[in-house]
N, C-alpha and C positions, 0 to 999 in steps of 0.2 A: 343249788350246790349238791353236789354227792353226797350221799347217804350214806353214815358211818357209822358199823353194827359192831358193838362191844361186845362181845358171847362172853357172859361172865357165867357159865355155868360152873359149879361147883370140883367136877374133875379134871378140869382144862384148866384154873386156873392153880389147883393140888399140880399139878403134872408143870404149871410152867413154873412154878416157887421151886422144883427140884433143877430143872433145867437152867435155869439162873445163876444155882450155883457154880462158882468160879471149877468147883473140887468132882463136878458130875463126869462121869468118862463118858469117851468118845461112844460105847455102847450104848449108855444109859441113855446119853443125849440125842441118840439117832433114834432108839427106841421110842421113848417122850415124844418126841415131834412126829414122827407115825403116825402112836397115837391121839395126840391133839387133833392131827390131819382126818384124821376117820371122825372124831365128834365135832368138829367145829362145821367139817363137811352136812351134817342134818343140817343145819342153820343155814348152810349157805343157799343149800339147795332145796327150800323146803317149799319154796314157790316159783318153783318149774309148773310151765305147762302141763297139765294131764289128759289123757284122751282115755272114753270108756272101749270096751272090746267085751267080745264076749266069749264065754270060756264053758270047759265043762265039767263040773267034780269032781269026785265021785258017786256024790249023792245026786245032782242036778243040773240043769246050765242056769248060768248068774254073767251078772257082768262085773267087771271086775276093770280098772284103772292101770295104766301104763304111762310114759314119760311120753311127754306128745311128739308136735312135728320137728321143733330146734333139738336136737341130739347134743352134747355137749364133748368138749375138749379141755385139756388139763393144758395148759401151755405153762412150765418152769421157767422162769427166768434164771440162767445157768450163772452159777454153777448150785448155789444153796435153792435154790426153788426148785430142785431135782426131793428133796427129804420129805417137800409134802403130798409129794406126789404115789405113794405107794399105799399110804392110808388113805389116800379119795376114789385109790382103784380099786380097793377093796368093797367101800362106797358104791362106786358104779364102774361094773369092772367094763361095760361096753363103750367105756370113754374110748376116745384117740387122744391122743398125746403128742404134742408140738412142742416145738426149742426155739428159746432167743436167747442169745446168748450177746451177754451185758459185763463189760468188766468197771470198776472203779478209779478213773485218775489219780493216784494218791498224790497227787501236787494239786489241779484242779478240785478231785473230789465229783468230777461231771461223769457218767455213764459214754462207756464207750461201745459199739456196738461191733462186733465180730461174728454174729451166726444165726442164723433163723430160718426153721425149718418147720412149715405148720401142713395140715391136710388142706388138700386141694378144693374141699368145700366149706373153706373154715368160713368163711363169710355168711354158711347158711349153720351156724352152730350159735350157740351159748357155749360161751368161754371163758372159761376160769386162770388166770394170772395167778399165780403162787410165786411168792417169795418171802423167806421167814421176819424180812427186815424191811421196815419202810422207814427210813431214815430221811436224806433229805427227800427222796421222791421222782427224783430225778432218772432213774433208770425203770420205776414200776409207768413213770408218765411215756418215754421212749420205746419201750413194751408194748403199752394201747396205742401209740401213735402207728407204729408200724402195722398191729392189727387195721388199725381203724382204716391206714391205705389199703388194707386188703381184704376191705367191706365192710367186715365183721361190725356188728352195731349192738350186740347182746355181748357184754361183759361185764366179767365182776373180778375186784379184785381179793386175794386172800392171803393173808401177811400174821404171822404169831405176835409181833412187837411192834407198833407206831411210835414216831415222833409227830409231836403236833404240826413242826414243820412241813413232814414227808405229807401227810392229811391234808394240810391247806392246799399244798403245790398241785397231787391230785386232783382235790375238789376245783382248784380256781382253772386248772388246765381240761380236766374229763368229768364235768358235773355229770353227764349219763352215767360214770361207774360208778357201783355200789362197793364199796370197801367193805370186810370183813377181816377184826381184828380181836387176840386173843386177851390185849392188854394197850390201852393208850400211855408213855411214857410222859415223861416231865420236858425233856428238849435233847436236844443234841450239844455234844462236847466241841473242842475248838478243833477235834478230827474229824468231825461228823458222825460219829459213834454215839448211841441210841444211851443217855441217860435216866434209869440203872441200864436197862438195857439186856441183855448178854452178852456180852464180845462179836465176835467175828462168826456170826451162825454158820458160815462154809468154813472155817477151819474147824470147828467144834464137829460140825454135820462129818468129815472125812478126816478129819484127822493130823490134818498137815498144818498143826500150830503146837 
């Protein structure tokens, strides 16, 4: 099964009890998920390959560590997997940055796919899936699946709020991918909405609710 990493560090989860609130504005809430995105980011990435090299100081030459030969990619799942992407490029600003673009049937409730746009070597990267919500799972599993026709075998996902159900669907569909979440939830409502949860993270993320 996938590997499912609960980053319960102490200002990420301060930062997500603000974010939650129903009464947080549109500023506050885009701000918070930023920065979640920048700490949650060490965790995710904290066992990347490394490679030594050698360098010179001012005082000496030494060798000194670098990020090895898989280079990595931020791929958002559009439209709310766009807010954590600004805080992991802060992170590692020599990412590339890909789009799939995922909508929700709200009769279904199944992931619809309309756009995806990734680099040309993404198959030879470590790639990071962001989206602030895993609820039923169903649109972060059509995400990897598109990656994985198109090589890519090094992937992890990264999500602020799980549902247990969105967790199993991943793990029982892409046991390779490693999950990383800022809070595991209680289940989903009879809309598929993340109990507690936070609402709608792309209307909150922009604005348009």
């Amino acid at each position: 099964m996938a590997q499912l990493f609960i980053i319960n560090h102490p200002l990420v989860q301060h930062k997500l009890g603000i974010m939650r609130q129903k009464e947080t504005s549109t500023q506050d809430f885009r701000r918070l998920l930023k920065e979640i995105a920048l700490l949650m980011g060490y965790e995710v990435t904290k066992d990347l390959p490394v490679e030594n090299y050698e360098i010179e100081t001012p005082i000496c030459k030494t060798t000194a560590q670098r990020i090895g030969e898989k280079k990595m990619t931020i791929v958002p799942i559009l439209r709310a997997g766009l807010g954590l992407v600004d805080g992991l490029m802060e992170l590692i600003p020599g990412a590339k940055v890909g789009h799939i673009g995922l909508y929700r049937d709200e009769k279904t409730h199944k992931p619809v796919p309309y756009y995806c746009k990734l680099p040309k070597d993404i198959d030879q990267r470590t790639v990071l899936v962001t989206d602030p919500m895993l609820a039923t799972g169903g649109s972060a599993c059509d995400a990897i699946d598109l990656l994985k026709q198109r090589g890519c075998k090094h992937i992890r996902l990264m999500c602020l709020v799980a549902a247990p159900e969105g967790v199993r669907k991943v793990q029982e569909t892409h046991p390779d991918v490693k999950i990383y979440v800022a809070a595991l939830d209680q289940c989903l409502n009879e809309n598929a909405y993340i109990v507690p949860g936070l609402g709608d993270a792309g209307d909150r993320i922009f604005g348009t609710k």
